[in-house]
C-alpha positions as CSV (number, residue, x, y, z in Angstrom):
1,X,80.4,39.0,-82.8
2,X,79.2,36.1,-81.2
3,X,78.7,33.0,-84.0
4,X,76.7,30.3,-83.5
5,X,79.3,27.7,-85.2
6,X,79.9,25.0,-82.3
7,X,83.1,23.1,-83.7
8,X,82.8,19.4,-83.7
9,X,86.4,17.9,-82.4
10,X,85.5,13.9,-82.8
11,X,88.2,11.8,-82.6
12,X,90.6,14.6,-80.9
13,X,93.1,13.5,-78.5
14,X,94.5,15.1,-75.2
15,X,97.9,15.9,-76.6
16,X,96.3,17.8,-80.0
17,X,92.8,19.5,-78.4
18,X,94.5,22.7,-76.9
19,X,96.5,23.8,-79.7
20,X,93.7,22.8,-82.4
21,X,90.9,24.6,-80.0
22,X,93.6,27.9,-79.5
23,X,93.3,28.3,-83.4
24,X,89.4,27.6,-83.8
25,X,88.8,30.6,-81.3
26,X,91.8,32.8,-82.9
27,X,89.6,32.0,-85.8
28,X,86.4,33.4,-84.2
29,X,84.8,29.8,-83.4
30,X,84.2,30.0,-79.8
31,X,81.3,27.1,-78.8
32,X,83.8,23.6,-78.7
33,X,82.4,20.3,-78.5
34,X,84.7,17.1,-78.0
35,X,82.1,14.2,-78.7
36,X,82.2,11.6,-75.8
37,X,83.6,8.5,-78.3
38,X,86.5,10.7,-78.7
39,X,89.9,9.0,-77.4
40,X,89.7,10.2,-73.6
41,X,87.0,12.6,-74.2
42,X,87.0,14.2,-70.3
43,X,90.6,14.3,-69.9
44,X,90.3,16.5,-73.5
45,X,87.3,18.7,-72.0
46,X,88.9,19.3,-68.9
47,X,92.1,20.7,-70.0
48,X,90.4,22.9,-72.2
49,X,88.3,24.2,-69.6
50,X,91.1,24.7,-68.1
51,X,93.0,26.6,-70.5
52,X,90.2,28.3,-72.4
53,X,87.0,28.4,-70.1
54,X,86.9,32.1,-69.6
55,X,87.3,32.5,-73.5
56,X,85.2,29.8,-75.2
57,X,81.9,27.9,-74.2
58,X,83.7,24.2,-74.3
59,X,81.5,21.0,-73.8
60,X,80.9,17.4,-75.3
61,X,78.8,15.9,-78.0
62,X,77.2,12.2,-78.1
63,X,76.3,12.7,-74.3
64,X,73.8,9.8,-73.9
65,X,73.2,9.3,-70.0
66,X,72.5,11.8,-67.3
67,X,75.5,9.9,-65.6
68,X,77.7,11.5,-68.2
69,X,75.7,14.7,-67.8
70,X,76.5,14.9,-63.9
71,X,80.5,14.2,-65.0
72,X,80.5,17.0,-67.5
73,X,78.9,19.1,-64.9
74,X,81.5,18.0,-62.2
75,X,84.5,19.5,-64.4
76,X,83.0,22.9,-65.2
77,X,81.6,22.0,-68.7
78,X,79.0,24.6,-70.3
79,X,77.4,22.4,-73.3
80,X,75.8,19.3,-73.8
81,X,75.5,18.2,-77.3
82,X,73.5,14.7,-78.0
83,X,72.5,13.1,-81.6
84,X,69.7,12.0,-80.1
85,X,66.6,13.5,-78.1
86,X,66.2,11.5,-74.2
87,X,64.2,14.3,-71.9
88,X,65.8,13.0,-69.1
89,X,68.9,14.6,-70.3
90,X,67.7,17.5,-71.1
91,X,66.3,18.0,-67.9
92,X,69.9,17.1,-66.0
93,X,71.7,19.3,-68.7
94,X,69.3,22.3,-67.7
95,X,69.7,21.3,-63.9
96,X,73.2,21.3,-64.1
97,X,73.0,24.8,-65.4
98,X,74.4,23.8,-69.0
99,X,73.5,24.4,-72.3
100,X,71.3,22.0,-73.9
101,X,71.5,21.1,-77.7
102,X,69.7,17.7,-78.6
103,X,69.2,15.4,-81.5
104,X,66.2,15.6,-83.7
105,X,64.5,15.1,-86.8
106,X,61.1,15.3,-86.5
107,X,57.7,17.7,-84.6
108,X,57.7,15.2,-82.1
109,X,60.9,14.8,-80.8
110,X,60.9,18.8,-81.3
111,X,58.4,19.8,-79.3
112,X,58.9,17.1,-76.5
113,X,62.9,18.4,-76.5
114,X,61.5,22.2,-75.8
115,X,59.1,20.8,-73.4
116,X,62.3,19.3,-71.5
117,X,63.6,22.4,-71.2
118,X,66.5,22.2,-74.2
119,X,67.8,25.5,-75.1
120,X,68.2,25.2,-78.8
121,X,67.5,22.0,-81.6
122,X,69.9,20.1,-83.6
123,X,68.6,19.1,-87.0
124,X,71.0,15.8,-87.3
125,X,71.9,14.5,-89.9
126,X,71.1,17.4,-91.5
127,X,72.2,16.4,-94.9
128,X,68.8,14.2,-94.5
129,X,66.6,16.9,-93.4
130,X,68.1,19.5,-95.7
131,X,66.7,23.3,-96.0
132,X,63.7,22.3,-97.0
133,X,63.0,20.3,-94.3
134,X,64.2,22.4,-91.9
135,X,62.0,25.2,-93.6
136,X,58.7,23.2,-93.4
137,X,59.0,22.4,-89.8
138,X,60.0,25.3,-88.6
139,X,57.1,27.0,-89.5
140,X,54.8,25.1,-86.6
141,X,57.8,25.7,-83.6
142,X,57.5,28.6,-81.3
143,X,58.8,31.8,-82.6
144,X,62.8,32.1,-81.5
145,X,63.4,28.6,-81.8
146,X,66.9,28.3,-82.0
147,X,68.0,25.8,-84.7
148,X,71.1,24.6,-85.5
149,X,71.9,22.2,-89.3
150,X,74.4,19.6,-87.9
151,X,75.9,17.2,-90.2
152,X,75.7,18.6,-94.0
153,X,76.4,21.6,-93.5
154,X,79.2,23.5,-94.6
155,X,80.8,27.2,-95.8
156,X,79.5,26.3,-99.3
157,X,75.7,25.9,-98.3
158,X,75.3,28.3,-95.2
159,X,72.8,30.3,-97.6
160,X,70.6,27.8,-98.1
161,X,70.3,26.7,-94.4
162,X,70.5,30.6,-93.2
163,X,67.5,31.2,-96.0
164,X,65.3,28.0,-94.3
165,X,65.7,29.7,-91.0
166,X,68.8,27.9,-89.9
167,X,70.3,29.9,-86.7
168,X,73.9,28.4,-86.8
169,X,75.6,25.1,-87.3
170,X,77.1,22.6,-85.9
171,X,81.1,21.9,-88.1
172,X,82.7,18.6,-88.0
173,X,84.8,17.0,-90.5
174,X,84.6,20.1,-92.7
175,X,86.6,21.6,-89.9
176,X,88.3,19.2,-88.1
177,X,89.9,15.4,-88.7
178,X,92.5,13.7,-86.2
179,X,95.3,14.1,-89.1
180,X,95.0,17.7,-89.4
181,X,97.0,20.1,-88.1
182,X,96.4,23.0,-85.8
183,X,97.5,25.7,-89.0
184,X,95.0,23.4,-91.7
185,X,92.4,23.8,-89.4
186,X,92.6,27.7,-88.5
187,X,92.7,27.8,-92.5
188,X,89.6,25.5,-92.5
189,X,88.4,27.7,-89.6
190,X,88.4,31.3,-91.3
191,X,86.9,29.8,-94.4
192,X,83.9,29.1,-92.3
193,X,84.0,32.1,-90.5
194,X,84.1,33.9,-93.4
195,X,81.0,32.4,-94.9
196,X,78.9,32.5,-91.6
197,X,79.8,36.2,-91.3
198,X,78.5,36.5,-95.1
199,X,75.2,35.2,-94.3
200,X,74.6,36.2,-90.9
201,X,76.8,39.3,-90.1
């Protein structure tokens, strides 16, 4: 099955992205984001593009500008990730023929994100919208909205999100920190997995 879990490498470096990102998709986890303050972010991206591009959908997070839109683009990435909600870009993501996930909190930067043309939402920090939240506005957004619970959300509380109409989620630190080790994160990895597949299987 195809999960909606987009792993959330910050902090990975070059030398540790393939082998952590070979276990996340041996793990079933196959939308990676490497957020752009990461240490040498593009040079991360591109070699997994490289080695994983026909396997994974592999993109960056904390995108701010459309200049680092057009740069993703340029190496092949598939999925732009922002924690914040700027239509312009949206718009260059979507031009650019990538996946568009931004930042929001509220109706209004909801609706104007779908109005730019992004593909799904990312409740962020979701720990401050919570299920609730989440619940309440999701009953005035168009039917099929495609909402994802990023920051707060973890194997223990997928219910709750799943139950407020949560469509997936985006994992950071309860999957991945620059100390771990490709084996403690493909055991981090299945647990979510596991729970996902519980709720949404």
């Amino acid at each position: 099955m195809s999960r909606n879990l987009i792993a959330i490498l910050r902090g990975i470096t070059p030398p540790d992205a393939e082998a952590v990102t070979a276990e996340l998709i041996a793990s079933g986890i196959t939308k990676i984001e490497v957020p752009l303050n990461s240490p040498e972010a593009f040079t991360s991206i591109a070699a997994l593009i490289e080695a994983f591009g026909d396997r994974a959908t592999i993109g960056a997070g904390t995108v701010l500008s459309v200049a680092e839109v057009e740069r993703l683009a340029q190496i092949g990435a598939k999925l732009v990730v922002s924690p914040n909600m700027n239509p312009e870009v949206i718009r260059a993501t979507r031009a650019a023929g990538m996946l568009s996930y931004p930042g929001v909190m509220t109706p209004t930067e909801c609706f104007a994100a779908l109005d730019a043309g992004a593909n799904g939402l990312k409740f962020f920090p979701g720990s401050l919208i919570g299920p609730a939240g989440l619940k309440a506005i999701k009953a005035v957004l168009p039917a099929g909205c495609e909402m994802l619970a990023v920051g707060g959300a973890s194997a223990d509380n997928f219910a709750e999100w799943h139950a407020a109409g949560a469509a997936g989620f985006g994992i950071g630190t309860a999957l991945y920190k620059p100390d771990d080790t490709p084996l403690s994160v493909r055991a981090k990895a299945e647990k979510i997995v596991a729970a996902f597949d519980a709720c949404y299987a």
